[in-house]
VEXLUM-914339 format. One record per residue: x, y negated, z negated of N, C-alpha, C, O in turn; residue in three letters. Coordinates in steps of 0.001 Angstrom, whole numbers, plus 500000, padded with zeros to 6 digits. Layout:
residues N
XYZXYZXYZXYZALA ...
end
This chain:
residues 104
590356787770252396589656787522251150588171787842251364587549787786252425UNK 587662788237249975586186788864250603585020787727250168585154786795249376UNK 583719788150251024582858786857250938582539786380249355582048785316248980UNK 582969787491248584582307787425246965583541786480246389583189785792245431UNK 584385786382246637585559785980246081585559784117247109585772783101246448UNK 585356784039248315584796782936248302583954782080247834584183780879247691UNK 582571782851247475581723782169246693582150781810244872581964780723244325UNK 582757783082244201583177782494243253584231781464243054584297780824242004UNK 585016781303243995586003780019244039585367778892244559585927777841244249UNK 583899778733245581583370777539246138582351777151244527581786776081244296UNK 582369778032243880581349778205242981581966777185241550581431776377240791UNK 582867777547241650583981777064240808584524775356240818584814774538239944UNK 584479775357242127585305773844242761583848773014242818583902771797242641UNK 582847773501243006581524772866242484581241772307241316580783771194241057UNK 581680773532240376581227773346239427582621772158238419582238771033238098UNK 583449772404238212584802771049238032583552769791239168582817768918238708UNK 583636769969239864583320768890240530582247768456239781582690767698238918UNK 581659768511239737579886768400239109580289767886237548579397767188237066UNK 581451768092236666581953767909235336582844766836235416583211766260234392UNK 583215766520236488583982765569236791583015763978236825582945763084235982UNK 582547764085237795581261763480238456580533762707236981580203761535236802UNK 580463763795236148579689763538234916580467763141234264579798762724233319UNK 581620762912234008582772762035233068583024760760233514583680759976232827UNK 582330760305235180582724758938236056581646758021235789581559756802235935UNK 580588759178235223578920757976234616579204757186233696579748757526232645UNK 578736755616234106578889754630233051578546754891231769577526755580231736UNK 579069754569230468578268754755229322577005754173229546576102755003229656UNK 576602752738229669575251752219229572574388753215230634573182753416230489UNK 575118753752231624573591754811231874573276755862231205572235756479231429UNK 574149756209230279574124757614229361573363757118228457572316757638228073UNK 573971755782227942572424755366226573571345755101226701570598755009225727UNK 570927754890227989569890754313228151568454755634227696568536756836227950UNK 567184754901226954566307755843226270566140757278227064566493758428226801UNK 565717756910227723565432758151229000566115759249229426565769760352229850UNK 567336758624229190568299759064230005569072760162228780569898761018229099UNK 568664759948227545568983760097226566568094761258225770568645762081225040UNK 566932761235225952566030762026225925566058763124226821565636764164226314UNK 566314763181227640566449763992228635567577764966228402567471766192228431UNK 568638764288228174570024765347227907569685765932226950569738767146227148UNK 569153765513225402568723766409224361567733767283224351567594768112223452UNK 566928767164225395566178768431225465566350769960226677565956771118226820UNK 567346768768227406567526769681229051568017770901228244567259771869228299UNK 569461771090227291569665772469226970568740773290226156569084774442225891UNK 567717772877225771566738773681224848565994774474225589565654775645225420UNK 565658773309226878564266774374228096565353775173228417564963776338228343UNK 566938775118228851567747776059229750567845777332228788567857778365229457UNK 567921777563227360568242778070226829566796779305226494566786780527226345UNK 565816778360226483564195779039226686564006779736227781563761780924227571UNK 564030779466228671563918779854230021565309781224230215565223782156231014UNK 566174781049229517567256781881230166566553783322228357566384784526228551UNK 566403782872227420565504784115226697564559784517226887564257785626226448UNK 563643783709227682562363784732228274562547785645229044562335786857229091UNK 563109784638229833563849785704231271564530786851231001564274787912231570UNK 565656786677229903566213788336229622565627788746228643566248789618228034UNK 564330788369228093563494789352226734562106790698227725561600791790227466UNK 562047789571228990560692790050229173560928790587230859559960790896231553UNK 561948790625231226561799791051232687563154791910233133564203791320232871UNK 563287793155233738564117794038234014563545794039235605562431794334236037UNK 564754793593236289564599793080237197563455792351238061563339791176237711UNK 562779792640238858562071791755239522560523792485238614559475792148239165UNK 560399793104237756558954793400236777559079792769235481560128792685234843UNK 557834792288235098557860791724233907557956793248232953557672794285233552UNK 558446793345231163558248794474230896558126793855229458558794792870229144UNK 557107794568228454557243794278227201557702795708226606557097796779226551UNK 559057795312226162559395796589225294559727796082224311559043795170223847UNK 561165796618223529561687796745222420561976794952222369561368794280221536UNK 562809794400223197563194793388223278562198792075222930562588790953222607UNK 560753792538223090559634791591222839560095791416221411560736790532220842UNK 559563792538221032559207792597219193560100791695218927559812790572218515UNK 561972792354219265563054791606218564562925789982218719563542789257217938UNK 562177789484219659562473788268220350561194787865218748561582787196217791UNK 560131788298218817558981787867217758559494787747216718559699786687216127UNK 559777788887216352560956788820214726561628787745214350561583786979213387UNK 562490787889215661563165786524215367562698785140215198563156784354214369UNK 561648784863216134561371783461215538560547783304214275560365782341213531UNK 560008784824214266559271784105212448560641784302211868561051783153211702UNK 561302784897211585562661784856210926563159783079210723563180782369209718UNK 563479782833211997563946781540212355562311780335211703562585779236211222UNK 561583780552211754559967780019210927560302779782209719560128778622209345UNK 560764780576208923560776780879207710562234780538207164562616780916206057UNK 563113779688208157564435779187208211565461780096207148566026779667206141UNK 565520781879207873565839782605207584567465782313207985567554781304208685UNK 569032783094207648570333782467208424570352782769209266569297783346209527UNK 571018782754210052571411782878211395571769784685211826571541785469212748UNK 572537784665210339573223786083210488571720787270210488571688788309211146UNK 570784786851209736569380787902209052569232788076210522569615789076211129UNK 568265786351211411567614786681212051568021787439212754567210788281213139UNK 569662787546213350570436788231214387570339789868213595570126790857214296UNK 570478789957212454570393791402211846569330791789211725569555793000211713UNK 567869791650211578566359791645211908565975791994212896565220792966212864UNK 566242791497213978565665791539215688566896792446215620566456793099214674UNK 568026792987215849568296794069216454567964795456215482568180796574215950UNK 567442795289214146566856796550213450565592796782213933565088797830213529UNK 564853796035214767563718796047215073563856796376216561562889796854217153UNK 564996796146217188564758796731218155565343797906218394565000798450219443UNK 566302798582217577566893799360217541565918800890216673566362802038216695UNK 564629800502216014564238800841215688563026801571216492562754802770216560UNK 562304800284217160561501800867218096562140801654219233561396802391219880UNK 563208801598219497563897802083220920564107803550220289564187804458221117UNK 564228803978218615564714805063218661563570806008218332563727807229218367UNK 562256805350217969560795805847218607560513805878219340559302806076219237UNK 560837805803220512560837805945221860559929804849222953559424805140224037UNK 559933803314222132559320802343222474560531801566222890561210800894222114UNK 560849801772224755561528800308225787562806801015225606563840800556226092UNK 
end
């Protein structure tokens, strides 16, 4: 078996494990304020952090191309509590647009 195929199965039995682990937590530590606050925002930074990261960097260089604009678009889109479907149809006319001017 090859080393890649180990790691995705140790990767795996981690990860069940880790979901498991989190189903054995008492309720009263889940309600507690803090503790509570924390879970509702942890997926917002993961979700921030994981769109910067693929708007603004192609591999180890930061890069502003096409993908900026679309990323801008979108949140005034999303500003202006545009649907879901626009903003997603907006940011890729915008990026599909600059890319075919030869911008990223």
């Amino acid at each position: 078996m090859s080393t890649l195929w180990v790691a995705v199965i140790a990767a795996s039995v981690l990860s069940f494990a880790q979901k498991w682990v989190g189903y054995q937590a008492p309720p009263d530590v889940l309600e507690r304020p803090r503790i509570a606050r924390i879970t509702t925002m942890l997926p917002i930074a993961l979700l921030g952090a994981l769109v910067a990261t693929q708007a603004a960097t192609s591999g180890p260089e930061i890069v502003l191309d096409a993908r900026v604009a679309a990323l801008g678009v979108a949140a005034v889109l999303l500003m202006l509590r545009a649907p879901f479907l626009v903003v997603v149809i907006g940011a890729a006319v915008v990026a599909a647009g600059l890319r075919a001017l030869g911008w990223g």
